[in-house]
MARBA-3410 file (N, C-alpha, C, O; in Angstrom, 1 decimal):
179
0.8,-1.2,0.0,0.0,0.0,0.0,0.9,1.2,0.0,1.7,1.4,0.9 ~ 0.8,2.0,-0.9,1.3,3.1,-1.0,1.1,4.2,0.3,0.2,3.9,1.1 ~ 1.8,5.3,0.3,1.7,6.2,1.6,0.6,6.7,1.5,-0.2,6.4,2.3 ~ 0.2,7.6,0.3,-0.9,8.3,-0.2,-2.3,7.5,0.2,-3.1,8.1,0.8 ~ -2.6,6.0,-0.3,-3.6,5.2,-0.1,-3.5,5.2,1.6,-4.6,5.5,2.1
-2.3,4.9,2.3,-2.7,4.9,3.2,-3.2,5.9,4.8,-3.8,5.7,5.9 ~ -2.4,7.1,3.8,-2.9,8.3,4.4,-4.4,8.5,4.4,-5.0,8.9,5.4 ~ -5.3,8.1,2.6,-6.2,8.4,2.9,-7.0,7.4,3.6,-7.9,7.7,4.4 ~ -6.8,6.4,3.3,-7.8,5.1,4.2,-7.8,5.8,5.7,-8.8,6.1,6.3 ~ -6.2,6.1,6.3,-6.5,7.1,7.9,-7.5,7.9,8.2,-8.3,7.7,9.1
-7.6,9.3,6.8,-8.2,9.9,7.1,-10.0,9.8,7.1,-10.8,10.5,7.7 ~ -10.1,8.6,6.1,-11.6,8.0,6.2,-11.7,7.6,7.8,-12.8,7.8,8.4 ~ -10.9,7.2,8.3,-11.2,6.3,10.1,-11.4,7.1,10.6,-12.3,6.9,11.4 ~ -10.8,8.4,10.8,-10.8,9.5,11.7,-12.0,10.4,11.9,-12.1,11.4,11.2 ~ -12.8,10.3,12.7,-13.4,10.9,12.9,-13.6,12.8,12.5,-12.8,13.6,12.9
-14.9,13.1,11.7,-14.8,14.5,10.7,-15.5,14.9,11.5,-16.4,14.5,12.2 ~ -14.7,16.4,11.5,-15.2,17.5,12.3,-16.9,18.1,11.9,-17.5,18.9,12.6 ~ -17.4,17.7,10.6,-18.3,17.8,10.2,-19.7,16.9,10.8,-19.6,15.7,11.2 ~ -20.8,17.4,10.7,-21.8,17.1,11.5,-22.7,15.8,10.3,-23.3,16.1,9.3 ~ -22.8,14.8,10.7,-23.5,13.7,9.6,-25.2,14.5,9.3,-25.7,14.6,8.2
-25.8,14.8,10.3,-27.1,15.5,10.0,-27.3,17.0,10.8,-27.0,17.3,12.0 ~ -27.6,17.6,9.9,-27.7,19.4,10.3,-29.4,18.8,10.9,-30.2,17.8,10.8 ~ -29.2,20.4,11.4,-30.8,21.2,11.7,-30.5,22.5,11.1,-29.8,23.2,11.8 ~ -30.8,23.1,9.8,-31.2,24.1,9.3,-31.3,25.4,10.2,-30.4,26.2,10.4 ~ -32.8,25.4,10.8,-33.1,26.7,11.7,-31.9,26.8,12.8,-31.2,27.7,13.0
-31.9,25.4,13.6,-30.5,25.7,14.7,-29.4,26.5,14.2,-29.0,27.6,14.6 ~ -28.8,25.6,13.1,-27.6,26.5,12.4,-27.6,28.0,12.0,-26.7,28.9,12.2 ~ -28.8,28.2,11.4,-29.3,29.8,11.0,-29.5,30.7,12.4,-29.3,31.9,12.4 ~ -29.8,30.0,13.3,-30.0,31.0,14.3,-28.5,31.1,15.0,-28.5,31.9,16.0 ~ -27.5,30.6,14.7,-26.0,31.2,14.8,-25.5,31.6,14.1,-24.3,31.5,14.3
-25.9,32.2,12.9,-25.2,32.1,11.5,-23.9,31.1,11.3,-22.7,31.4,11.0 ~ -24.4,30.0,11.5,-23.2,29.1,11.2,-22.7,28.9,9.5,-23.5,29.0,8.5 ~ -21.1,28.6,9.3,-20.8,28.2,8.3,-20.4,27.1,8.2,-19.9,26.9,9.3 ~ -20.3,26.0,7.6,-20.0,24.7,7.4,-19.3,24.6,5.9,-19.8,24.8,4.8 ~ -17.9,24.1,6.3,-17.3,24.1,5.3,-16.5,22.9,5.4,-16.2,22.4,6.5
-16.0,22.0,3.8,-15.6,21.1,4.6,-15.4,20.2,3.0,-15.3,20.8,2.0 ~ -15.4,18.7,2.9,-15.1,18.1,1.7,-15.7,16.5,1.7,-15.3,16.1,2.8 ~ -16.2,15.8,1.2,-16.6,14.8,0.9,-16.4,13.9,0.0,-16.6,14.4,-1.1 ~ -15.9,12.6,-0.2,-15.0,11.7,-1.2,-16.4,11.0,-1.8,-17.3,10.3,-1.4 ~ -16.0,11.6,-3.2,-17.2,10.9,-4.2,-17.6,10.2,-4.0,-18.8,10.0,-4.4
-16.6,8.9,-3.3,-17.0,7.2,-3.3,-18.2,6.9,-2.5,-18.9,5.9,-2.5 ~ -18.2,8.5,-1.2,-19.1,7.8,-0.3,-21.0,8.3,-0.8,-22.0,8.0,-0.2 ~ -21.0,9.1,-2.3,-22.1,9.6,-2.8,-22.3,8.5,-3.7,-21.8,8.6,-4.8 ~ -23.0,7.6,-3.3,-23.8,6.5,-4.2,-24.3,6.6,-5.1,-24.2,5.9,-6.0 ~ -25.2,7.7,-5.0,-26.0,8.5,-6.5,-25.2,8.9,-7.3,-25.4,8.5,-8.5
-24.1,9.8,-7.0,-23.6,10.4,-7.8,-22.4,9.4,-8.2,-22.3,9.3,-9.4 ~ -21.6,8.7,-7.5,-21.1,7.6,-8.0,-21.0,6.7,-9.1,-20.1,6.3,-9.8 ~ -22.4,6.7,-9.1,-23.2,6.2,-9.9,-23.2,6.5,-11.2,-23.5,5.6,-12.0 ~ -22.8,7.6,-11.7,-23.0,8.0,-12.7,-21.7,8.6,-13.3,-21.7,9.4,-14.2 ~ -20.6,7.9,-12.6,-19.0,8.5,-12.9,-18.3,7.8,-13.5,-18.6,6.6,-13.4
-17.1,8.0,-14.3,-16.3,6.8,-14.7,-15.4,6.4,-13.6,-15.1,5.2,-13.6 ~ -14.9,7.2,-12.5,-14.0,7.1,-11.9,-14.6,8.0,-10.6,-14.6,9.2,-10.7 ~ -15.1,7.3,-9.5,-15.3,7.8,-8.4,-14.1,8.3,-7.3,-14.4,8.3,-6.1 ~ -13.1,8.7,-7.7,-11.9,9.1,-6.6,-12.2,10.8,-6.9,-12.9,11.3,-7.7 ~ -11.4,11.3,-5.8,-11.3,12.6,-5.8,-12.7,13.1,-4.4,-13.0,12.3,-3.4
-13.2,14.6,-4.7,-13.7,14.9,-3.2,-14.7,15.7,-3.9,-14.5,15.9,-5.1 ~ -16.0,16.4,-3.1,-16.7,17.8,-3.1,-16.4,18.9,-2.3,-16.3,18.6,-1.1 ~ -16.2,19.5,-2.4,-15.6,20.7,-1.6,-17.0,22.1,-1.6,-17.6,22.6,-2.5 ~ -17.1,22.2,-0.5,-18.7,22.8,-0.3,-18.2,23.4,0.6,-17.3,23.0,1.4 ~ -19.0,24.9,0.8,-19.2,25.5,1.6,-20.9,26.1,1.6,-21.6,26.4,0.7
-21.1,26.2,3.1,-22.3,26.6,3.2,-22.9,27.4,4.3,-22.8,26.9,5.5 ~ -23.5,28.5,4.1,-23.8,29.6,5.3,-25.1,29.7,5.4,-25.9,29.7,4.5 ~ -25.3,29.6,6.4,-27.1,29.3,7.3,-27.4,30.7,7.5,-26.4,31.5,7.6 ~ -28.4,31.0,7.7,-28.5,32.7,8.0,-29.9,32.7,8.3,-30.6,31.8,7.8 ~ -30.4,33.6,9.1,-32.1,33.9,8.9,-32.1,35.4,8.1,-31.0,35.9,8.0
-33.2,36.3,7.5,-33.5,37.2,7.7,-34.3,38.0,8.1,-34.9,37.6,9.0 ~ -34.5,39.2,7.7,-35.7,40.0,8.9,-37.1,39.3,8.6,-37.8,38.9,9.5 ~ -37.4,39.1,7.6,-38.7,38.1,8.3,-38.5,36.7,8.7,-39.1,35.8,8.1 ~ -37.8,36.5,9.7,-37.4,35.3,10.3,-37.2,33.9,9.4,-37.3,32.8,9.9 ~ -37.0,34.0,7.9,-36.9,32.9,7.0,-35.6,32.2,6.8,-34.9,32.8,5.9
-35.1,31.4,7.2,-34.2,30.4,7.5,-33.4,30.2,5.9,-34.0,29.3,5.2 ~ -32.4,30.7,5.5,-31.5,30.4,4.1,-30.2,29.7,3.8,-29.3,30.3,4.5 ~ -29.7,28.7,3.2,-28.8,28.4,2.7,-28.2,29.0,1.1,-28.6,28.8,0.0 ~ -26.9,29.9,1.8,-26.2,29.9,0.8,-25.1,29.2,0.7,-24.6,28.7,1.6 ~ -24.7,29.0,-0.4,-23.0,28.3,-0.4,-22.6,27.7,-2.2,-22.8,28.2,-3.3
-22.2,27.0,-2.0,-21.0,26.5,-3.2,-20.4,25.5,-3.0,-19.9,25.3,-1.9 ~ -20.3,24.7,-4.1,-19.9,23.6,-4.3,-19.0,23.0,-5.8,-19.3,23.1,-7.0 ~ -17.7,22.5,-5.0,-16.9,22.4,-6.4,-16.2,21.2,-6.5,-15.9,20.8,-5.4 ~ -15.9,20.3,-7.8,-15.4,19.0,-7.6,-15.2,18.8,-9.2,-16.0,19.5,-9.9 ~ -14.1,17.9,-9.8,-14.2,17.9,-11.0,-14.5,16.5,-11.2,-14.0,15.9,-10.3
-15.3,15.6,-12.1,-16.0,14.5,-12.1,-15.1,14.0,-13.4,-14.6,14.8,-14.2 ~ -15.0,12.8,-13.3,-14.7,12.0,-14.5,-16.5,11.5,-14.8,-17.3,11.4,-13.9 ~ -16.7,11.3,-16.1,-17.7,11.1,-16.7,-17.7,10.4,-18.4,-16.7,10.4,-19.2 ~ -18.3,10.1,-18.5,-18.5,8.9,-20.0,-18.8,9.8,-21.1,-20.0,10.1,-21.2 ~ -18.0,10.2,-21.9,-18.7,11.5,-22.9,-19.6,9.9,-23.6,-19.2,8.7,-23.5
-20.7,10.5,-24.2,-22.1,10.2,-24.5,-22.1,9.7,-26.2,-22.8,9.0,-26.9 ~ -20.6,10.5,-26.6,-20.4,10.2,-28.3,-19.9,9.1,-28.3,-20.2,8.3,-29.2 ~ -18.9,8.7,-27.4,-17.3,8.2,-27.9,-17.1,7.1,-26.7,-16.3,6.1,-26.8 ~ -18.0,7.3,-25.5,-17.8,6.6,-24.2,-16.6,6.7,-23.3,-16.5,6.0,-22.2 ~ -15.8,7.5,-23.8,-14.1,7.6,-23.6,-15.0,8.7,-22.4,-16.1,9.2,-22.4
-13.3,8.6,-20.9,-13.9,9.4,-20.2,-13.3,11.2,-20.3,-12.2,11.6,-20.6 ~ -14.4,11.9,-19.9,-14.4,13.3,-20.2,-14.2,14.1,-18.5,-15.0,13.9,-17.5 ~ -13.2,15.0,-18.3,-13.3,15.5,-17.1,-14.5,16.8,-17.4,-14.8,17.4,-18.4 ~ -14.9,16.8,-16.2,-16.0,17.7,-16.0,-16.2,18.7,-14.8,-16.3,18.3,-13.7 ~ -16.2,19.8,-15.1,-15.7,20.6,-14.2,-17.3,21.5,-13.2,-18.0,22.2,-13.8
-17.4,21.2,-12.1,-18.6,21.4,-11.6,-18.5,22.7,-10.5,-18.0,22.5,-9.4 ~ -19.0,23.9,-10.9,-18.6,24.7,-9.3,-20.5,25.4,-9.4,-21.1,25.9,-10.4 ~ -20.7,25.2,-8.4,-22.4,25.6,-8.0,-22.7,26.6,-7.1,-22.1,26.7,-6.0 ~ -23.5,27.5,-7.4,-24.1,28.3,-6.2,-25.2,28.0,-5.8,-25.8,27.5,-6.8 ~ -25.8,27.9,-4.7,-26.8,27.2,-3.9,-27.4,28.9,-3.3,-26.8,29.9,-2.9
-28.5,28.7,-3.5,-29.4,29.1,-2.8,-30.8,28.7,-2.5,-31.5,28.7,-3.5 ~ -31.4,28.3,-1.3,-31.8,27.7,-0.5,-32.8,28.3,0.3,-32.1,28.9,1.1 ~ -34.3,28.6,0.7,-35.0,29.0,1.2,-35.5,27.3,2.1,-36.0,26.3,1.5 ~ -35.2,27.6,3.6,-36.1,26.3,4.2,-37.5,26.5,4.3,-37.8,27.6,4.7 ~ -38.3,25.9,4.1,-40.1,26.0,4.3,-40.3,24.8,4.7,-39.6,23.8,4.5
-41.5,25.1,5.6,-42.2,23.5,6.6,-43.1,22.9,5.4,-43.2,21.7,5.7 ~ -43.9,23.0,4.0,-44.5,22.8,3.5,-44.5,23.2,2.0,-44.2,24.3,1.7 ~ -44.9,22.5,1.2,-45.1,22.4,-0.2,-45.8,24.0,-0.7,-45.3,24.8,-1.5 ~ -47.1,24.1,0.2,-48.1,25.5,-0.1,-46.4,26.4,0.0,-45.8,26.6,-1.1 ~ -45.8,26.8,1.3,-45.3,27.8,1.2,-43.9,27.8,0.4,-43.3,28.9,0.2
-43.5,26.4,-0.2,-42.6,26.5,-1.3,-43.1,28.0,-2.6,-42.5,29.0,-2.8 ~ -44.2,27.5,-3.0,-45.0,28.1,-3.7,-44.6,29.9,-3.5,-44.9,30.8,-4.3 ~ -44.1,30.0,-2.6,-44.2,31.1,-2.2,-43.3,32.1,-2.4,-43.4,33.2,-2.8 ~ -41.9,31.2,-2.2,-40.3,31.8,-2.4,-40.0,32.8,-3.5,-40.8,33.1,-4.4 ~ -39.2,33.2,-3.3,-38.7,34.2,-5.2,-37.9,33.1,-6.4,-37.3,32.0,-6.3
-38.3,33.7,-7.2,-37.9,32.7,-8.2,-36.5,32.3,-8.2,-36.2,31.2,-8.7 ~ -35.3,33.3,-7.6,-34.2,33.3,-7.2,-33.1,32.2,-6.3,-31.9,32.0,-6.1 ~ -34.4,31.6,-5.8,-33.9,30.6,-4.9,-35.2,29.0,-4.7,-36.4,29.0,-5.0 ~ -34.7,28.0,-4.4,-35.1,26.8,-4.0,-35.4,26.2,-2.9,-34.7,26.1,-1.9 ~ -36.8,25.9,-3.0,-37.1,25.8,-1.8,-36.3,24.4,-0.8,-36.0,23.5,-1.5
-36.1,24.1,0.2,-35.6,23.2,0.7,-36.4,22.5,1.6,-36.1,22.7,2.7 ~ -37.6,21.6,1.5,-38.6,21.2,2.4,-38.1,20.1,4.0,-37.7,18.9,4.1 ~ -38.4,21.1,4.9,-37.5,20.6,6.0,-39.0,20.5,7.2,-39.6,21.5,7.8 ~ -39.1,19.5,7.3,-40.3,18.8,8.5,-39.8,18.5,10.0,-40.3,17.7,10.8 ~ -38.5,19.4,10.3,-38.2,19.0,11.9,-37.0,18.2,12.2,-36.1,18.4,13.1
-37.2,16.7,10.8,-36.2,15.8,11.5,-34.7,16.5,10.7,-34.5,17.2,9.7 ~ -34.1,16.0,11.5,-32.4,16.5,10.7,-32.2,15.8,9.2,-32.5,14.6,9.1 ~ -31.6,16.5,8.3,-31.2,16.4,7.0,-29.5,15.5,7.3,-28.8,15.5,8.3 ~ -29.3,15.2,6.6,-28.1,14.5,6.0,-27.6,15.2,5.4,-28.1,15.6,4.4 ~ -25.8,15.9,5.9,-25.5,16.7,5.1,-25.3,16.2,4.2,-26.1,16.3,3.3
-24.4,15.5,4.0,-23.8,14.7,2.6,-24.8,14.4,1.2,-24.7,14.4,0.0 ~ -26.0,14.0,2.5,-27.0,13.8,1.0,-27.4,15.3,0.5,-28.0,15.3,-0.6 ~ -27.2,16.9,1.2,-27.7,17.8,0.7,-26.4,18.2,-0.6,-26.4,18.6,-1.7 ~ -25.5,17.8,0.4,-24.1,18.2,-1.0,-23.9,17.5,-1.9,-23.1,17.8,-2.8 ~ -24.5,16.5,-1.8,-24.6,15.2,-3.3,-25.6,15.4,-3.8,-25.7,14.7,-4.8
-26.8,16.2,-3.6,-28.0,16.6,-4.6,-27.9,17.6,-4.9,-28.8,17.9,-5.6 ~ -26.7,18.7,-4.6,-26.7,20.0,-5.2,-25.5,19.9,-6.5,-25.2,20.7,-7.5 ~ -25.0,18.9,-6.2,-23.9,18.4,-7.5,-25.0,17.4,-8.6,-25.0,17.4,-9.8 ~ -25.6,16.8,-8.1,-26.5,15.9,-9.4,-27.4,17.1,-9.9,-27.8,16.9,-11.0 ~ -27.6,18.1,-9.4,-28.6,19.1,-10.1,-27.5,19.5,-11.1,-27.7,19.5,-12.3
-26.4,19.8,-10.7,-25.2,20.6,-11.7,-24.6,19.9,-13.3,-24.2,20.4,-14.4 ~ -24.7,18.5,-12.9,-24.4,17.3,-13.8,-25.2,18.3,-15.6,-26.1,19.1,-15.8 ~ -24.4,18.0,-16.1,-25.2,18.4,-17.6,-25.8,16.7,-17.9,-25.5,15.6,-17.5 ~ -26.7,17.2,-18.9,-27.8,16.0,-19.4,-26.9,14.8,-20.3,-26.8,13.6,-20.1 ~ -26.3,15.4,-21.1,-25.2,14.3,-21.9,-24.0,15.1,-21.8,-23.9,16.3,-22.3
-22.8,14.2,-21.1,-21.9,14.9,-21.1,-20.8,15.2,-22.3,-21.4,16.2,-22.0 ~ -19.9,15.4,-23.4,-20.1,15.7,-24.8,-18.0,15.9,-25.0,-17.6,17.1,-24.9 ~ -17.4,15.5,-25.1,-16.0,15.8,-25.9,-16.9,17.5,-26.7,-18.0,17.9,-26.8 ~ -15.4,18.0,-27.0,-15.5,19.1,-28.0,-15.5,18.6,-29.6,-14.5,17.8,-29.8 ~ -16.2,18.8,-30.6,-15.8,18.0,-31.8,-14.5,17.5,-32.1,-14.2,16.3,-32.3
-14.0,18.5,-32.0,-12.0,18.9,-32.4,-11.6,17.2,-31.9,-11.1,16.3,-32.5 ~ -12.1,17.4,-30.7,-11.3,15.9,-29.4,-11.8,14.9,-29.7,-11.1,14.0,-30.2 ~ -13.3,14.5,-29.6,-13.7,13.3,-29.8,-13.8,13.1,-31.5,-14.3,13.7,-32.5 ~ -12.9,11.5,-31.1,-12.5,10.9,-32.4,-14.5,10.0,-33.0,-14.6,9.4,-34.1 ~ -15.6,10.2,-32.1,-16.3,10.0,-32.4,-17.0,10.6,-33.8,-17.2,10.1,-34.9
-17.1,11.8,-33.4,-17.0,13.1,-34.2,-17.6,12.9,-35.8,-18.6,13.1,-36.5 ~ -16.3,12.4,-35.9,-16.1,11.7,-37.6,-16.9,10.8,-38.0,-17.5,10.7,-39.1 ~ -16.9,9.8,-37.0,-17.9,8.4,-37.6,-20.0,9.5,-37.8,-20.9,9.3,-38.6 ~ -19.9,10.2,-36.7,-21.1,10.8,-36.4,-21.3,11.3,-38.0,-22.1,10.9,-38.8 ~ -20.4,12.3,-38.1,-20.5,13.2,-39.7,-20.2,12.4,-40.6,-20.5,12.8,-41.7
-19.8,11.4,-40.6,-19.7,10.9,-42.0,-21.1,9.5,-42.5,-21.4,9.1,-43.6 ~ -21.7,9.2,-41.2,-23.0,8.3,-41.4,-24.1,9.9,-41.9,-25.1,9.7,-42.6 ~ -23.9,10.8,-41.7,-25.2,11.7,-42.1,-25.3,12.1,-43.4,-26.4,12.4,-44.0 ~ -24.1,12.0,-43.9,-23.8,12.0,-45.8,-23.9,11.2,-45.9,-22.7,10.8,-46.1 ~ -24.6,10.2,-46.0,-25.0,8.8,-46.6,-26.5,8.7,-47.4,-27.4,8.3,-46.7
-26.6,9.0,-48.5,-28.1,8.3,-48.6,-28.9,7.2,-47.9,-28.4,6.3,-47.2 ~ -29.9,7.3,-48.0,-30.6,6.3,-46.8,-31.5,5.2,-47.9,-32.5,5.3,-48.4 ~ -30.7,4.3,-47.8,-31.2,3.9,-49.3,-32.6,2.6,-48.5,-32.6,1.9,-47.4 ~ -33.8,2.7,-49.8,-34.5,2.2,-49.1,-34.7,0.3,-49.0,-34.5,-0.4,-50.0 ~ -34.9,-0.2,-47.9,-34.8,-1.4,-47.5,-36.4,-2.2,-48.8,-36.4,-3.4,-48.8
-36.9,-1.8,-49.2,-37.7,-2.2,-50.4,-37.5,-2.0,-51.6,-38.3,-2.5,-52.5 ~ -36.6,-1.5,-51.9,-36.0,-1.0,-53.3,-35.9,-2.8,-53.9,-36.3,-3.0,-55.0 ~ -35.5,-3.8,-53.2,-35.5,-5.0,-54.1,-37.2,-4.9,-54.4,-37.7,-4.5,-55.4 ~ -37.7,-5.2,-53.4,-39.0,-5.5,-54.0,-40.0,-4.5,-54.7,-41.2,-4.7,-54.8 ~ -39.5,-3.8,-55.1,-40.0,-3.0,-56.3,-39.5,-3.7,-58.0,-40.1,-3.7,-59.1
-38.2,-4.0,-57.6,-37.5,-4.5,-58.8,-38.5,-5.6,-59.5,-38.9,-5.7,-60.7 ~ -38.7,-6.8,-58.0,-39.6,-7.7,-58.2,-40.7,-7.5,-59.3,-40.9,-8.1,-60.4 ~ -41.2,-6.7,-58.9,-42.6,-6.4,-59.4,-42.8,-6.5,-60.6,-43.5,-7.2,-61.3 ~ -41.8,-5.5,-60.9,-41.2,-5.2,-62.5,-41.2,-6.4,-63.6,-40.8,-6.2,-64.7
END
């Protein structure tokens, strides 16, 4: 085992200064910040959808209330993903940095409510999982198909050169037939 592997397997055992499940309003009512990093491997979802799960998320996040007592997360989130470009299958790095903004509401009605500026965060009392909030603010960021630049992917070519093809028709014999 190399030093590096074993340094990080350490720092997986070591107990993180980071909290496994928040309370939103508690935090806002100290203006707390929570800053801190998370190893892709332990985001299942997002795992999921990577060529290569190593590396981390690096998130920060500020709780705050304002004058009408409304409970907000701001913050940011950055990590670069290996991912399957969608032409070529070859893998594509992907560069992910997010702004979060975050309105907590007890209910769906008052989601409805928020500015269009921000997302509602529907929070009923029990504590949230941070990790699962910083692994769903990165799957919202994910682009839909991830894509090489033409130039790079050697796919490219095969793509443009099947579109200059006549499309010739699969009945053309049996027309001959007929004849």
């Amino acid at each position: 085992m190399t030093l590096a592997r074993a340094l990080d397997k350490l720092c997986r055992l070591m107990p993180s200064d980071l909290p496994q499940t928040i309370n939103p309003l508690r935090l806002a009512r100290t203006d707390s910040i929570l800053k801190g990093r998370f190893h892709l491997s332990e985001m299942e979802r997002l795992a999921s959808q990577l060529q290569d799960s190593r590396g981390e998320v690096n998130f920060e996040l500020q709780f705050t209330r304002d004058d009408e007592d409304i409970t907000q997360i701001n913050g940011s989130c950055r990590t670069s993903l290996i991912m399957a470009c969608q032409r070529c299958f070859e893998p594509i790095r992907i560069e992910i940095a997010t702004s979060t903004r975050l309105v907590v509401v007890p209910s769906i009605e008052a989601a409805r409510e928020i500015p269009d500026a921000a997302e509602p965060l529907l929070f009923s009392g029990e504590a949230i999982s941070l990790k699962d909030l910083v692994e769903e603010e990165v799957l919202l960021a994910l682009p839909i198909a991830p894509l090489h630049d033409n130039a790079i992917c050697h796919a490219t070519g095969a793509v443009l050169e099947g579109q200059g093809d006549e499309k010739t028709n699969p009945f053309s014999v049996l027309r001959n037939m007929k004849t």
